[in-house]
C-alpha positions as CSV (number, residue, x, y, z in Angstrom):
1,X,70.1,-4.0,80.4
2,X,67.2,-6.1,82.4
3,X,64.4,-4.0,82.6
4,X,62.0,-6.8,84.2
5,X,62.2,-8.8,87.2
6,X,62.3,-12.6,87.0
7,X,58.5,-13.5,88.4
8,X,60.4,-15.7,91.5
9,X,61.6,-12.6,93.5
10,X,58.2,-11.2,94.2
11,X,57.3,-15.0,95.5
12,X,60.7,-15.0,97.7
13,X,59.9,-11.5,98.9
14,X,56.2,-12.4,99.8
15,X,57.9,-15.7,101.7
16,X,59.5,-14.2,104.9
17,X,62.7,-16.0,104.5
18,X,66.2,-14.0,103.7
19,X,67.4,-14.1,99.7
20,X,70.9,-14.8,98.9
21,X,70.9,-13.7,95.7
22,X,74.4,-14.4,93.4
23,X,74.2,-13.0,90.4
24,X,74.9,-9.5,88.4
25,X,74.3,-6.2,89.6
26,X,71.1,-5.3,88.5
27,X,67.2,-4.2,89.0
28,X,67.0,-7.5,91.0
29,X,69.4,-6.9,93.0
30,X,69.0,-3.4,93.9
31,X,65.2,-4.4,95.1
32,X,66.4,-7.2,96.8
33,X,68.7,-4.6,98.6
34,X,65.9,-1.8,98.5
35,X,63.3,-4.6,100.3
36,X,66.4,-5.4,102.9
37,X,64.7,-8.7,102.1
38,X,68.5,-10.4,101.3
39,X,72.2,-10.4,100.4
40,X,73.5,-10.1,96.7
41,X,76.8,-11.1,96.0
42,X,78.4,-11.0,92.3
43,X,79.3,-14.6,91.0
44,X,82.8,-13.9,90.6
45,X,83.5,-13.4,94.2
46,X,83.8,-16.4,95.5
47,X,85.5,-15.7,98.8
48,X,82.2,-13.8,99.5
49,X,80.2,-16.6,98.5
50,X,81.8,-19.2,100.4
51,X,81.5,-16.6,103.9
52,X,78.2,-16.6,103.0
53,X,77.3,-20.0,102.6
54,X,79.4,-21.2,105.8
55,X,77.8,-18.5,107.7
56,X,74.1,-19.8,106.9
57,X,75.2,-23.3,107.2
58,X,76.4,-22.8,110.5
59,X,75.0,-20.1,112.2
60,X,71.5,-19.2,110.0
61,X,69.7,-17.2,112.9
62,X,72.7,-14.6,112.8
63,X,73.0,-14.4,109.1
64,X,68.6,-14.0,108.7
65,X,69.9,-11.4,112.0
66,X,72.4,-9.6,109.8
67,X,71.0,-9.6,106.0
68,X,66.8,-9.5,106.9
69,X,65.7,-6.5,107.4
70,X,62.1,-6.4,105.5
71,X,60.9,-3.1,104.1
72,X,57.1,-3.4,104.1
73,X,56.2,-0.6,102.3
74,X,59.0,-1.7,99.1
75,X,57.5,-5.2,99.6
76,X,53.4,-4.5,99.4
77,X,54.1,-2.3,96.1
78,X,55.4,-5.2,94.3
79,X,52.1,-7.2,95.7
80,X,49.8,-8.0,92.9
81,X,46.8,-6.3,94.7
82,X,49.1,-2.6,94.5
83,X,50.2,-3.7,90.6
84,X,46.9,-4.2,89.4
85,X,45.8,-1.3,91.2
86,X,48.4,0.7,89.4
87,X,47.6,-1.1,86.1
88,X,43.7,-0.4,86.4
89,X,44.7,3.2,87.1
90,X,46.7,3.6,83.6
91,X,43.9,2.1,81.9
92,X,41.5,4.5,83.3
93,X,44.2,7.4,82.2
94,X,44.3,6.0,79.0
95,X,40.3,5.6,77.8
96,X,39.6,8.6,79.4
């Protein structure tokens, strides 16, 4: 099981545009879901993938309209200001 997030996501979070995300169910794409910061679909269903793809091809202000919804709060804890934070508080837990 994938217990870390590829270091991209945060970047496409942080970005402000919508994620389509194919790929396995997963930590990435329960964040992605969890931020409302994009769409996963699973690679074998393609019918899902092509609706998709047509439907940002051809009308991309109503799919960012349906799939982006941005959580703030799930996106500024994955921030690297919050995860050192986080990481200096451990430390300090730890030496102490």
């Amino acid at each position: 099981m994938l217990t870390n997030y590829p270091g991209k996501l945060f970047e496409y979070m942080a970005s402000g545009t919508p994620i389509l995300f194919v790929g396995p169910q997963g930590i990435s794409a329960d964040l992605i879901s969890r931020s409302g910061t994009g769409y996963f679909m699973p690679a074998d269903d393609r019918k899902t993938i092509i609706s998709a793809l047509q439907m940002l091809a051809e009308q991309p202000d109503e799919f960012r309209r349906r799939i982006y919804h941005p959580v703030r709060e799930v996106i500024a804890a994955y921030e690297r200001k919050a995860l050192t934070q986080k990481l200096a508080v451990l430390f300090d837990t730890l030496i102490t």
